[in-house]
C-alpha angles and dihedrals in degrees: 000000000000096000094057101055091076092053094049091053098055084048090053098041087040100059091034079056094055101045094053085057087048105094103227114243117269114223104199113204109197117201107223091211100093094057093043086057091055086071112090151186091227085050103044092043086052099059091041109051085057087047104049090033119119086255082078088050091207095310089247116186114283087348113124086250082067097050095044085052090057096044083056089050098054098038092056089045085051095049091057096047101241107146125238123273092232123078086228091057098237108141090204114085096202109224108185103206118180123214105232108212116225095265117232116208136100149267133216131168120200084354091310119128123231116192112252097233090020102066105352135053141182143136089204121098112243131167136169140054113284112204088172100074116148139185121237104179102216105351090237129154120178143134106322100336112081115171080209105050091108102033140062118217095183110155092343132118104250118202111220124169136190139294130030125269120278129213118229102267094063093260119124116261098214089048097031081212138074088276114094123220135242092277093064091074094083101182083045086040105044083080092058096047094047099046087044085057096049097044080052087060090251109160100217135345115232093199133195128200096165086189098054105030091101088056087049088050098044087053091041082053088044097057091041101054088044105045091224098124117195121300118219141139115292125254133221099194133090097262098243100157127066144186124212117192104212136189121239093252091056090048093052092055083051093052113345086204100063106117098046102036115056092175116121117244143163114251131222096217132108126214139201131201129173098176116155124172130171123226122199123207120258119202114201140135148227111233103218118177127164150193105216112228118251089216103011111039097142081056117089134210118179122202105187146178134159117261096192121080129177110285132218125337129235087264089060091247109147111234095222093196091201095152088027103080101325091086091055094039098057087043093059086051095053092046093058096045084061100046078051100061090034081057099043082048079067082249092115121157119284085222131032114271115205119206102212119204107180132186135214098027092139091060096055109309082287097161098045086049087052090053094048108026098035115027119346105203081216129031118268086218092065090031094110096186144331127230107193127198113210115166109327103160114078124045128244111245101199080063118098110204149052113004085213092065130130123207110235119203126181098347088137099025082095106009137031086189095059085048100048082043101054093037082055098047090048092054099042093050111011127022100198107150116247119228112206089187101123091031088086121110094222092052103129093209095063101202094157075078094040107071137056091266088071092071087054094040094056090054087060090253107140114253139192115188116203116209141165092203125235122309136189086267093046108125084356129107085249095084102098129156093240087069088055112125089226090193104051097045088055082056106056095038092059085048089058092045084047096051087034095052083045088048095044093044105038115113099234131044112252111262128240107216099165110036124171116259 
């Protein structure tokens, strides 16, 4: 064994000797502090009180006001040297959106006449008379219950109505509890049963939501007195596919048992529709802008808020939208000025972080669904989160509290790790309170739908929306940047950097433990 000792020992020396020439390796930890600092109330007045001036006349969608408001945006991206989303380098996402006109025409079943904005609604185009009508009961698919497993609805008009289908004993089928499912939210669910019909080759849906009918019809009243006609992207295709609101006396001549009988069934009606409408074309953009990551280029994070707002009244009076969505966007702004001289430090984010500017959120989150639904300039799969910025400048005044609070909506709904994170950030840098108000399920003003956040939630992307609530100026000319609490708004802006520089640098993606089905 002698002989073996010398050798042993070189081995030994020889690696010890290695490994002292070896650098260790040098692990550089980078306060954020510095760059959230470098947002501030002179700067984010300044912006603003150009933004939300009458120059922008109300930034409405497509209108010159919007187009100045975008120019704005990627000057102010060019001056500080942040490339361009888009490979091409065009800072401008195009989103062609069309104007549906309200549509005039008629509607009879069995030769009877319904009055078109009475007792049927709809922005789509449908003529003809339609003998293959069938009822669905709920329009429901899921698991193994199918309110079309014995019945074909190719090229027919099917009848569906509200709601989702209950056991005996008053608990709901699809949950086998007292919670409802997904499919108990009838305005989040009405997307889901229409697209299930048509992919069914159903021709049109004639739907009925007995509860929410008035509010269809007051927004129906609303368009047409105003001439204003529905916004949406535009679609390419031949509309072959249409949806009908109905009242519930329309729906029982249709089929008079439908309330107590949720079997499907063919019809023997026939009904007729001569609906026309016109659509005019809308031209408007996306402003994208991002800071590449240093280790994780290929990993996304978006930071978002609206650029548009609502325009000018009949009265000729200009909506500034200083709080809606002026607030979000400068801060935005801001955010990005500061991931910019953290990056030209050589402190850069680990991840890319995307400075969303979208456009027609006020008619219906029309530029954030262009980006998901339509063409992502980066892939969802590498999206890691959103953090989305939709009026943080004013104070609700129907809220008791702080005055230095913050409104969270849907931190935990995907992720319990966005939301412990953010809840630590916040306490480490900030110490804002945080108001879950309007995170509750049961919240009947469902913001958590209402804002941009919503396109990148439902693709299972985590999402925290960051809100100051209504207020007596919100969609009215009164929202002027003079009425801006400035040092608030510092303040919650530097809360979403913060949140946003922990989410970008972290070793690990946040982690989705509770994604929608």
């Amino acid at each position: 064994m002698k002989k073996y000792i010398i050798p042993f020992l070189a081995l030994s020396m020889a690696c010890n000797s290695s490994q002292k020439a070896v650098k260790e390796k040098v692990i550089k930890v980078v306060s954020p502090v510095e760059y959230a600092n470098s947002i501030t109330e002179e700067e984010l007045k300044t912006h603003l009180f150009i933004y939300a001036s009458d120059e922008f006349e109300g930034r409405e969608t497509g209108e010159p006001g919007q187009k100045k408001a975008v120019a704005y945006i990627k000057e102010y991206y060019e001056k500080l040297g942040i490339s361009a989303a888009k490979a091409d380098g065009d800072y401008f996402q195009n989103v062609p959106l069309e104007v549906k006109k309200i549509p005039s025409g008629s509607a009879t079943i069995d030769g009877t006449t319904y009055n078109f904005g009475e007792d049927v609604l709809s922005t789509s185009s449908v003529e003809g008379s339609f003998t293959d009508v069938v009822y669905a009961g709920y329009g429901i698919e899921e698991g193994e219950y199918s309110d079309y497993k014995n019945i074909d609805v190719t090229g027919k008009l099917v009848l569906i109505k509200a709601g989702e289908p209950m056991n005996e004993d008053g608990t709901y089928r699809l949950t086998n509890s007292a919670e409802k499912s997904s499919w108990g939210d009838a305005i989040q669910s009405m997307g889901k049963r229409f697209e299930l019909a048509e992919n069914k080759g159903a021709r049109g849906v004639i739907y009925l939501d007995a509860t929410n009918y008035g509010r269809f019809k007051s927004r129906f009243d609303y368009m047409k007195s105003n001439d204003s006609g529905s916004m949406s992207i535009k679609n390419d295709a031949e509309e072959d596919f249409s949806v009908i609101y109905v009242s519930p006396a329309f729906a029982k001549a249709v089929y008079a048992d439908y309330e107590s009988n949720n079997t499907p069934k063919s019809l023997n009606k026939t009904i007729g529709l001569n609906i026309q409408n016109t659509s005019e074309m809308v031209a408007s953009e996306n402003v994208a802008a991002v800071i590449k990551g240093s280790e994780k280029p290929e990993e996304y994070l978006v930071i978002s808020s609206h650029l548009d707002h609502i325009g000018v009244n009949a009265d000729g009076q200009i909506n500034n939208g200083a709080d809606d969505d002026g607030s979000g966007t400068v801060a935005l702004l801001e955010i990005a000025q500061a991931f910019k001289k953290a990056a030209d430090e050589g402190n850069g984010p680990k991840r890319s972080v995307v400075f969303l500017h979208v456009t027609g959120e006020e008619k219906g989150l029309l530029g954030s669904q262009y980006y998901t639904d339509v063409d992502p300039i980066f892939p969802l799969e590498n999206t890691v989160a959103n953090l989305n910025i939709d009026m943080i400048g004013r104070i609700d005044p129907k809220r008791e509290g702080e005055r230095n609070y913050i409104y969270l909506i849907g931190s935990d709904k995907l992720s319990t790790e966005l939301h412990n994170l953010s809840e630590e950030i916040n306490t480490k840098y900030m110490n804002i309170e945080f108001d879950y108000t309007y995170n509750d399920e049961n919240d009947p003003n469902r913001f958590y739908y209402r804002s941009d956040h919503y396109n990148f939630a439902k693709n299972n992307i985590p999402i925290i929306f960051y809100f100051n609530g209504t207020h007596d100026d919100y969609h009215q000319v009164g929202d002027t940047p003079d009425k801006i609490n400035y040092d608030l708004l510092k303040n919650r802006s530097q809360l979403v950097f913060h949140t946003a520089w922990e989410v970008a640098n972290r070793e690990a993606r946040i982690i989705v433990d509770k994604p929608v089905e």
